[in-house]
C-alpha positions in Angstrom: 0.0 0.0 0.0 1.6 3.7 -0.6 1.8 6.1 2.0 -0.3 9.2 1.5 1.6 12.3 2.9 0.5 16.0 3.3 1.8 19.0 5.1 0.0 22.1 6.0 0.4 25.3 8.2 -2.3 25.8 10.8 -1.7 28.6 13.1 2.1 27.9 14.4 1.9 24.5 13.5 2.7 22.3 10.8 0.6 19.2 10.3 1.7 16.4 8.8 -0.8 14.3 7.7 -0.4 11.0 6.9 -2.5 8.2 5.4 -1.7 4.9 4.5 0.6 2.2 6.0 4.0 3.3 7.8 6.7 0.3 7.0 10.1 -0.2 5.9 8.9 0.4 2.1 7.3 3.8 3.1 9.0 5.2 6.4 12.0 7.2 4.0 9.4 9.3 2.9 8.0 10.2 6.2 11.3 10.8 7.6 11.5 12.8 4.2 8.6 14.9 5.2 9.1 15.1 9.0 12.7 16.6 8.8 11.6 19.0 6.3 8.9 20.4 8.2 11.3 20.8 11.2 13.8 22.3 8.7 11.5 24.6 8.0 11.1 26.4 11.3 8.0 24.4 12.8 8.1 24.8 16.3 5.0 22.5 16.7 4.8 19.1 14.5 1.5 17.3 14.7 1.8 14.4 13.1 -1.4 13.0 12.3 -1.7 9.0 12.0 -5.5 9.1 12.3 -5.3 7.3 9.0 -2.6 4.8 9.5 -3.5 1.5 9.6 -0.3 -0.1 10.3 3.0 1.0 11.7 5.9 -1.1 11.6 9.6 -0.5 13.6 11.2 1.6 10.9 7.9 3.9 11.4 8.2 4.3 15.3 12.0 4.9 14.7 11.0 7.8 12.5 8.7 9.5 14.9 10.9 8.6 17.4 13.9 10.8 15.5 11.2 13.4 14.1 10.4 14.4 18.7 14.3 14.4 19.0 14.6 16.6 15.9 12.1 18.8 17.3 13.0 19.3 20.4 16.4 19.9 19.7 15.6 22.7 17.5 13.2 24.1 20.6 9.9 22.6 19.4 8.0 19.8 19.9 5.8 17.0 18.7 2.2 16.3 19.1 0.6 12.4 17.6 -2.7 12.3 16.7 -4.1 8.7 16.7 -7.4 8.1 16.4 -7.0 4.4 15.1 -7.0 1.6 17.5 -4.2 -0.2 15.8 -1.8 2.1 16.1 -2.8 3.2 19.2 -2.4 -0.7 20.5 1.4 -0.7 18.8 2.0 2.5 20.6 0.9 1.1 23.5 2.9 -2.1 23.4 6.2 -0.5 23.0 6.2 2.0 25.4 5.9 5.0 22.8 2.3 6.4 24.7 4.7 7.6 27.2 7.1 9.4 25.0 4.5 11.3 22.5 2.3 13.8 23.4 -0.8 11.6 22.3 -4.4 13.1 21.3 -7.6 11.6 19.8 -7.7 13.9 17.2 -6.3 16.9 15.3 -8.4 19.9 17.0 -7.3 18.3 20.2 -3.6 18.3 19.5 -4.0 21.9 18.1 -5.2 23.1 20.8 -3.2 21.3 23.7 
């Protein structure tokens, strides 16, 4: 499955919106997408996995580099994830305690 990815600017934050499946096929061109947003001065990422249905390793490893990324330029990283799947993965490994996790975009915008 290809990975759908869009950017936009809302307010002072840059979403990334991504739809698809996150894998070792795919994940370059979120990593792709993420650093660029950072590159670009976005001192707020939301990442928004609401439409991920899968989300391997080399996915988490991505978000995982995209919150270091961030906060190391002064930012940070908001996840939205709606979808039970993910959420589960995120979950399992730990990661719910590393991202900022919300239920869905207007949330993360406005935490």
């Amino acid at each position: 499955m290809e990975l759908e990815i869009g950017t936009a600017q809302v307010g002072d934050a840059c979403v990334v919106t991504i739809a698809g499946e996150v894998d070792i096929y795919t994940s370059p061109a979120l990593k792709s997408a993420l650093a660029a947003a950072t590159a670009d001065g976005c001192k707020l990422l939301v990442v928004d996995l609401d439409r991920v249905g899968f989300i391997d390793s080399s996915g988490l490893g991505v978000l995982v580099g995209a919150l270091r990324r961030a906060r190391e330029a002064g930012g940070d990283m908001r996840v939205v994830s709606g979808h039970e799947t993910v959420g589960r993965i995120l979950r399992i490994t730990g990661l719910d305690r590393v991202f900022s996790l919300h239920a869905t975009l207007d949330e993360a915008l406005g935490a």
